[in-house]
N, C-alpha and C positions, 0 to 999 in steps of 0.2 A: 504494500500500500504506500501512495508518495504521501509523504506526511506535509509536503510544502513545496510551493511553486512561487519565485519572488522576481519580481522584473522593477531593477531598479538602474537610475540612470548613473554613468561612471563620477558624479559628483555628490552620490551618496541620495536622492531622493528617493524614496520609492512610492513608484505609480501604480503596482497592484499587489496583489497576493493571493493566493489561492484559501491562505487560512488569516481568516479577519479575527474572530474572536479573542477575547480578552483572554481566556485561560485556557487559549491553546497554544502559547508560547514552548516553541523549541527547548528543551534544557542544553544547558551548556551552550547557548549564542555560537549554534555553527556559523553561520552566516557570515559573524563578526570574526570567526575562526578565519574562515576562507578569504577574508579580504585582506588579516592582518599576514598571515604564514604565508597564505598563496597568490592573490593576487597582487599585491604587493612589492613580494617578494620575487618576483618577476616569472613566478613556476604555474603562471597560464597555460603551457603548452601541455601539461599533464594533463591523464584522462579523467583523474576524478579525486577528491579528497575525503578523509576520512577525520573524523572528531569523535572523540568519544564513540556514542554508540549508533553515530550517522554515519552517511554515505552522499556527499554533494558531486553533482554535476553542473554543468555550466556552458553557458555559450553567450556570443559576446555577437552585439550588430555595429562595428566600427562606425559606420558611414552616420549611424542617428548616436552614439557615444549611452548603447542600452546594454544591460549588463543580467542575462538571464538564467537562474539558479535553480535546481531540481536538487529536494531531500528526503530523504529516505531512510529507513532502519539497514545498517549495516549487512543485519543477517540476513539480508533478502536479497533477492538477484533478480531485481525488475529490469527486461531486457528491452521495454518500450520507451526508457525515460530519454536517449540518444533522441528518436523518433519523434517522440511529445516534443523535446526543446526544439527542435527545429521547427515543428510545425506551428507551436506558438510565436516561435522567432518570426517567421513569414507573417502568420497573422496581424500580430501585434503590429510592426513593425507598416502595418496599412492601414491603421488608424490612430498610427502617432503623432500628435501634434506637442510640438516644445511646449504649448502656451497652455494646454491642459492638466491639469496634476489629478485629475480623479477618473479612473475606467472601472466602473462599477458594470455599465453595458459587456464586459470583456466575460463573467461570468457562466453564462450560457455558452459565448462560442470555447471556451477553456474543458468546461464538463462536454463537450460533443467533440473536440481534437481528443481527448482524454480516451473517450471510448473506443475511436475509431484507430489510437497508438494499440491501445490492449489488444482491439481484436486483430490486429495485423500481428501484434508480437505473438498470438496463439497460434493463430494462421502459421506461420516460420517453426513455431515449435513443432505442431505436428507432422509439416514437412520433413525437418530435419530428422523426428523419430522415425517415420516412414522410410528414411532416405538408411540409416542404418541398420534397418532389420533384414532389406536387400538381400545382402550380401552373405546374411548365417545361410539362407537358406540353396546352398549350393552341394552338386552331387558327391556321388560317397568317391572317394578315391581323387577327389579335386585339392586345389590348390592347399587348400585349410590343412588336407588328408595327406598330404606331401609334407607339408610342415613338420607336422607329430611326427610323422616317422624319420625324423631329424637328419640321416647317414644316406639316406635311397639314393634322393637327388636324381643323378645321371645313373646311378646303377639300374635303377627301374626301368629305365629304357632301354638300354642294350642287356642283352644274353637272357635277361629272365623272363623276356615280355612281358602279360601281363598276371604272370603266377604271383609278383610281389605283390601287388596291389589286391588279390586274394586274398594273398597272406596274412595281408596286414590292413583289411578292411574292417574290422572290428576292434576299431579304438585302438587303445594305446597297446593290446598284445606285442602284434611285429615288432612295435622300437622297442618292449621291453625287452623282449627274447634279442631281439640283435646288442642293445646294449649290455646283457648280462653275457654274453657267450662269446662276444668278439666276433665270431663270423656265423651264420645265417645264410636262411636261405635268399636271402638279397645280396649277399655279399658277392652272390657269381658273377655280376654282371660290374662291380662297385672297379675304379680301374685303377690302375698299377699302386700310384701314389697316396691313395689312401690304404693300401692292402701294406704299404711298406708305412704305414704311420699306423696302423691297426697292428703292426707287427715287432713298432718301437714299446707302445703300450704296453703291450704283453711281455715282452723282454728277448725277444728275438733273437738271437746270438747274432745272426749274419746279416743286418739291418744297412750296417754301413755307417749310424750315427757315431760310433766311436773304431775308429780307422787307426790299429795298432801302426800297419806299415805307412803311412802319413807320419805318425811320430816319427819313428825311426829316421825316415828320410829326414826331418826336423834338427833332429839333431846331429847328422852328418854333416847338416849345412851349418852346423856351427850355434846354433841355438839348442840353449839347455831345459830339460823337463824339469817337472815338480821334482822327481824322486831324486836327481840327482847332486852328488856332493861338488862343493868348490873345490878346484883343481890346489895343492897345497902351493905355495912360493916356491918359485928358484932359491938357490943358496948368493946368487947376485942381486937379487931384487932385497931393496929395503924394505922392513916391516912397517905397517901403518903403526904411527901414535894410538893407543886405546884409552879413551877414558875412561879409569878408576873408577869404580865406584862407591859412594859415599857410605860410610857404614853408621849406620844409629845405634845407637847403644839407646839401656833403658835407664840409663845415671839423668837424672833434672838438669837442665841449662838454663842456666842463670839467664834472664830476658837482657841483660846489661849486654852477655854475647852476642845478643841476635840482632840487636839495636845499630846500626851502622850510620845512623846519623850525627852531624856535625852539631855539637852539644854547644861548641863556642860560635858557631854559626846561629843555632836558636836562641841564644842569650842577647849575639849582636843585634839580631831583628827584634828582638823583644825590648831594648835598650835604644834601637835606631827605628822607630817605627816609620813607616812612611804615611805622610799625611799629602794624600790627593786635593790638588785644587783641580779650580776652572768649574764654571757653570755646566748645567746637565743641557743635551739637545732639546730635553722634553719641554723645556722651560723659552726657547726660542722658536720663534717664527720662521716655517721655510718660504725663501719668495721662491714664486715659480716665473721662470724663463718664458717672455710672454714669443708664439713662435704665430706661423700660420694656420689657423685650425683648418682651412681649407685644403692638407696637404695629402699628395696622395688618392685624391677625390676619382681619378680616373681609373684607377689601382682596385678601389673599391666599388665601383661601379660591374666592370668583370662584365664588358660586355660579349655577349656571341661572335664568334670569327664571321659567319653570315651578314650580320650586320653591318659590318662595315664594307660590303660592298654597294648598299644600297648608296644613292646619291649624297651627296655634303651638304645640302639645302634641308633635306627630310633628317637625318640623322642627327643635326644639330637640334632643329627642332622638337624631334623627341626628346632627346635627352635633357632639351631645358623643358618643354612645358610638360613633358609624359602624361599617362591616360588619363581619363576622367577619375576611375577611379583603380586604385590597385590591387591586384590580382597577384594570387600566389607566383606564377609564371612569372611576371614581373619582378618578384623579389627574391626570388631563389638565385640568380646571379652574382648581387649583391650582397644576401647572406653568404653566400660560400666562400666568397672572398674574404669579409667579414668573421667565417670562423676559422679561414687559416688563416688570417692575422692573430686573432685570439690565440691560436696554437701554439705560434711561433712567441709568442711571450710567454709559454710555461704555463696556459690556461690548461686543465685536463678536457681532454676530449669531448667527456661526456656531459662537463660543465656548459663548454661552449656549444653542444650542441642544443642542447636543454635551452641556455639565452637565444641561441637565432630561433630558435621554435616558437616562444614566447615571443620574441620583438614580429615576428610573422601573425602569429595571432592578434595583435594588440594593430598590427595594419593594413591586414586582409579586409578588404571592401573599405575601407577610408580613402575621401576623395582627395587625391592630390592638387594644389593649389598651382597655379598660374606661375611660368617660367621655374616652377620646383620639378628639381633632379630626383631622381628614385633613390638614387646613392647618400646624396644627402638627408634625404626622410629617413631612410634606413641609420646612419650615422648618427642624426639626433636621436632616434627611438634607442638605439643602443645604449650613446652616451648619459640620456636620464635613465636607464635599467640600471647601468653600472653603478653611478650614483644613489639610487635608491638602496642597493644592496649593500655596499659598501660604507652606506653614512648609518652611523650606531644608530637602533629603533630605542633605546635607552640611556640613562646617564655615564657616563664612564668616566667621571668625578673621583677619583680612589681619594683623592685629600678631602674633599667634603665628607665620604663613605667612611674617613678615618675620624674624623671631628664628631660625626654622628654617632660609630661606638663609643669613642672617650668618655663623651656625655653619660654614655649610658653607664661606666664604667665597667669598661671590659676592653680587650686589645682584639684589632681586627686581625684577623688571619685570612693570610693568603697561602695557596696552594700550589706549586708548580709541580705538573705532570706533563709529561711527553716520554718518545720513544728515545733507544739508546743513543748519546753522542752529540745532542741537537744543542749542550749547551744552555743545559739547565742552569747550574752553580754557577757558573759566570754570570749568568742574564741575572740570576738573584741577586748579585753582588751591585748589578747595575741599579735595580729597583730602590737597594738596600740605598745607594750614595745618593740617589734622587730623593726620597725621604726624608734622608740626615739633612739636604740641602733647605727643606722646608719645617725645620724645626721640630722633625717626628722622631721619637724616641722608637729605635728598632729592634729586635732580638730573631736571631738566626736558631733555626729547629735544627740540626744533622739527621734526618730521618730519612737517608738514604744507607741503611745498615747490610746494604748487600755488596756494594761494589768496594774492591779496596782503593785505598786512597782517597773515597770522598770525604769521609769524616777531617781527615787533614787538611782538604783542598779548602773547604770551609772555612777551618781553623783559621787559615791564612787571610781568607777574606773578612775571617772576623778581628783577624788581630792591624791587619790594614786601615781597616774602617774604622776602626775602636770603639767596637760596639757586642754586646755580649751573643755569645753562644749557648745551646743547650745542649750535649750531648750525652749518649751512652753506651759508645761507642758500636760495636758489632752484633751480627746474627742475633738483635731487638726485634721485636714487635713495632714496626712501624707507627702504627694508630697506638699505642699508650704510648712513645715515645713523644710524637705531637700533642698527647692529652697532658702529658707533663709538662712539658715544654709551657700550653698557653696558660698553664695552672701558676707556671714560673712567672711568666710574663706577667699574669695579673695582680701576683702578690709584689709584684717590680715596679708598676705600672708604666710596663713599657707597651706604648701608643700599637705597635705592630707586631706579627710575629708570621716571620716569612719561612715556609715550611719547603724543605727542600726533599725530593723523594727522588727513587730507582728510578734512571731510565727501565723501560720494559715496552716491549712489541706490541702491538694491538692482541695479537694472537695467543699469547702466553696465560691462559687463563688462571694460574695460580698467582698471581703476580698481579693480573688484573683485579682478583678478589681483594690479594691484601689494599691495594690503593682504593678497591671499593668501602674495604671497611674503615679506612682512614678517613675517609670523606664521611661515612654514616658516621661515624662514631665523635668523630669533632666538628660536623657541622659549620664548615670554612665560611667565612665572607665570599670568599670570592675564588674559584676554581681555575687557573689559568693552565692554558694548555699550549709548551712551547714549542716550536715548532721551525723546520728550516726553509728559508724563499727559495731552497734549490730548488724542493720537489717538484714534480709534475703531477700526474695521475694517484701518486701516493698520499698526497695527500687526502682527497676523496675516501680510498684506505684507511689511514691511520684514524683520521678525525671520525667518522662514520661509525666504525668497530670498536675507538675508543666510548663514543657517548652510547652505543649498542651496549657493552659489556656492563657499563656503570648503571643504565636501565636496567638493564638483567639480574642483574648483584644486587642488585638494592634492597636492602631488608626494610629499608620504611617505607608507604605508601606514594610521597613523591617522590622520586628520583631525582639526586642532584645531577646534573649533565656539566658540561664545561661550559664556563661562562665569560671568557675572554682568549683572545688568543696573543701572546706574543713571539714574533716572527724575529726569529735569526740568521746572522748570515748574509744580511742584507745589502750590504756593500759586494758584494762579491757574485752580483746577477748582473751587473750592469738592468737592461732594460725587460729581462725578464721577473719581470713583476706578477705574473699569474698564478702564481698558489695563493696571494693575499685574497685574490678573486674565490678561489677555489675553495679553500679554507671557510669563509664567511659565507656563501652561499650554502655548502651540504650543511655548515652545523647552526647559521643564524648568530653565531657568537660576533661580537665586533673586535679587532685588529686592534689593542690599548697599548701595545708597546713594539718599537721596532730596532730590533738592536742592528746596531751598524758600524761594529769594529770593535777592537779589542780592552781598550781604554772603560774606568768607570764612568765616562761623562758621555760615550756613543751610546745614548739609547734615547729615541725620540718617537713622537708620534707620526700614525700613518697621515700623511696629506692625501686624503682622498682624490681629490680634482687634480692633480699631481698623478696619483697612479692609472686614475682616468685616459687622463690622457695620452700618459703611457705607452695603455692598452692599445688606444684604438689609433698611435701613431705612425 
């Protein structure tokens, strides 16, 4: 049953509805679901969305700016609702007028497209069941009948005639008798190559698959078997060096012996601290290089090789005033162009196919205006997509977010997770000098207790920065290790408490558990997920499986997901900027930090309109 039918205009009015009444309002505001996640979110070109325990379809009439939505219960499979939108689309869309805001008359013809969807979609069903009962009812020894008896194949046709198919006309006998016995009476006709694979099975001595005189020749020619020994040294040849082997006794060793570190070197550092200056990037304004936006317009356009034989009078003309109104044909030149530019800047594939699907839907039948190029509609419809997706739907304030805990009294806690190597503990160190720079008291968790060496690497950034650490050292419990940590921090009252954890794979489910329950169990401000601008496609991967795994683990009823990302590595893409795309698109999270080089002061914000432009340079 469709539970709702909404036609409203893309500036938010709505001019009808199929469900007026007061207290038969949707739960959970799909509607508003679908405008904020999906339409929005530039993921129009998908076939249908899901909310809760609905099911939204959609169709859109460019040319009048109408915006037409069909809902329904999840667990049904109404195969008419396709069918219904379009035919309301048509209808409606002939007695639109802008200046009207009430179609109460739409009612009657709404309840008679309704009927006339169902009984077409019954109509198809029973076709279709008709169309698959066909084919059971076919004779005995036929296709179906060749199947089962798995090995016949070409044997059944030569030497046996049609004695096999006797044989083995009653069901499953024949294959079972041929698969239990090896050969059968189907087998006389069965021809050489499977007689000599029917003959490896069983253990055949003289099969051929293990060819003793093959060896032999092998090693004549100078190649040596498994079984045999290395030839000993000449009395002139020198012996190789062998290394000794280290022998353990079971006597205690003193850790003073195993310790190989420079003890007047950790005093000098401890004695010579180094104190970082210079302002953080996050804190300065980037100007953007003002260039030609018009560039490349011809590049993107991607016209037909046909085309340009027709005359230089018509060909300009199209291309400056093109059709009345645009057609998919029309834009599919300029999309493809369009996504291998996307490409070629480290957008994944399946991102950028997903945006030109969307920017086609959003101007499929919209009429093109006087002396406008298609290439250029197509350009702007992209460069607002980009924009839309890339500009945060939320605050991304962390010093306000940090002012608002203190109040409360309690330290905010951030989380950094990512996969191995991307440059966690560094990018923390960065956070950490940004912070101190605005007056925020900070304390460092080490709750990466699996990898060696991080608990030190830490250390260094804490004894750098001069700002306290919490650790305990090795093979911890992750999540008490942070639960103590922000217990320290509050009896401190230190303002922040920046939690450092294991790289780990998307894939690694034991590993994905522990940093699940580190997240349930202390309840973070804010979940960052860091990440490299090298990737391509991987990132879709990582990010996706990441926020999948943490939905799946979640012992409490909401699931925390990631809720920022910060991107590394970011000097070292030049102009491939397309994982920032990539990134923000599959998980909705916004881009809050961009680290861009080795120094505690390279860490700054994404310039949206900057990577925009980027892209589509």
């Amino acid at each position: 049953m469709l539970e709702q039918l909404l036609i409203f205009t893309r500036g938010g009015l709505v001019l009808w509805s199929s469900c007026r009444a007061l207290g038969n309002a949707l739960k959970g505001s799909p509607i508003d679901a679908l405008i904020r996640f999906c339409l929005l979110e530039e993921r129009s070109a998908d076939s249908s969305f899901s909310h809760e325990s609905y099911t939204l379809k959609w169709a859109f009439h460019n040319e009048l700016g109408l915006v037409f939505v069909a809902v329904y219960q999840r667990i049904l499979h109404l195969l008419y609702v396709d069918d219904l939108l379009s035919a309301v689309r048509q209808e409606f869309s002939e007695i639109y007028d802008p200046k009207r805001i009430s179609y109460d008359d739409f009612d009657e013809m709404f309840r008679q497209l309704q009927k006339e969807a169902e009984a077409r979609a019954e109509e198809m069903k029973k076709l279709k069941q008709l169309g698959r009962a066909l084919p059971v009812q076919t004779k005995k020894g036929g296709a179906g009948q060749r199947a089962l008896t798995g090995v016949q194949g070409n044997g059944a046709k030569k030497g046996t005639g049609g004695g096999a198919a006797k044989d083995d006309s009653d069901g499953d006998m024949g294959s079972g008798r041929l698969l239990s016995n090896g050969v059968d009476n189907g087998t006389k006709g069965i021809n050489k190559s499977r007689v000599a694979s029917m003959g490896k099975e069983n253990g055949a001595p003289d099969t051929g698959a293990f060819d003793v005189n093959k060896l032999k020749m092998r090693s004549k020619t100078g190649k040596k078997g498994d079984g045999e020994k290395k030839s000993a040294p000449t009395k002139g040849e020198p012996k190789k060096a062998v290394k000794k082997n280290r022998v353990w006794d079971d006597k205690p060793v003193e850790e003073s012996k195993l310790d190989f570190t420079d003890e007047k070197g950790d005093e000098r550092m401890e004695r010579e601290v180094v104190v970082v200056r210079g302002e953080s990037m996050m804190d300065k304004e980037e100007v953007i290089s003002s260039e030609s936006e018009g560039e490349e317009e011809d590049e993107v356009e991607g016209a037909k090789p046909e085309a340009k034989k027709k005359g230089w009078f018509s060909s300009m003309f199209k291309s400056i005033a093109g059709n009345s109104s645009l057609e998919k044909a029309n834009l599919e030149p300029a999309l493809k162009a369009l996504k291998d530019r996307l490409m070629t800047k480290n957008v994944a594939e399946e991102i950028a196919e997903k945006l030109c699907e969307s920017v086609a839907t959003s101007l499929e039948g919209k009429k093109l205006g006087s002396f406008t190029r298609v290439s250029s509609t197509v350009q702007t419809a992209m460069e607002e997509a980009l924009l839309r997706i890339l500009t945060p739907k939320r605050s991304i304030d962390i010093l306000r977010d940090v002012h608002a805990a203190k109040e409360q009294g309690r330290p905010y806690v951030v989380v950094f997770v990512g996969v191995n190597g991307v440059g966690k503990s560094t990018n923390l160190a960065k956070v950490a000098y940004w912070l101190l720079q605005h007056d925020v008291s900070v304390m460092l968790a080490a709750c990466d207790t699996f990898r060696s060496g991080a608990v030190e690497q830490l250390r260094t950034h804490a004894r750098r920065l001069q700002i306290p650490i919490f650790e305990k050292g090795y093979e911890k419990d992750p999540a008490i290790v942070a639960k103590e940590a922000i217990q320290e921090a509050a009896r401190n009252k230190s303002d922040v408490v920046l939690v450092d954890t294991a790289g780990r794979m998307q894939d690694n489910e034991p590993l994905m558990r522990a940093l699940s329950k580190l997240i349930n169990l202390n309840n973070p401000d804010l979940v960052l997920f860091v990440g490299e601008a090298l990737v391509g496609n991987d990132a879709v991967d990582q990010l996706s499986k990441f926020n999948q795994k943490l939905a799946d683990l979640s012992t409490v009823a909401t699931a925390r997901l990631i809720d920022g990302i910060l991107l590394t590595k970011f000097d070292t893409i030049d102009d491939k900027v397309g994982a920032a795309l990539s990134m923000v698109y599959i998980s909705g999270a916004p881009v809050m930090f961009v680290g861009c080089g080795q120094s505690y002061t390279d860490l700054k914000k994404l310039n949206v309109k900057s990577i925009v432009k980027t892209l589509l340079k």
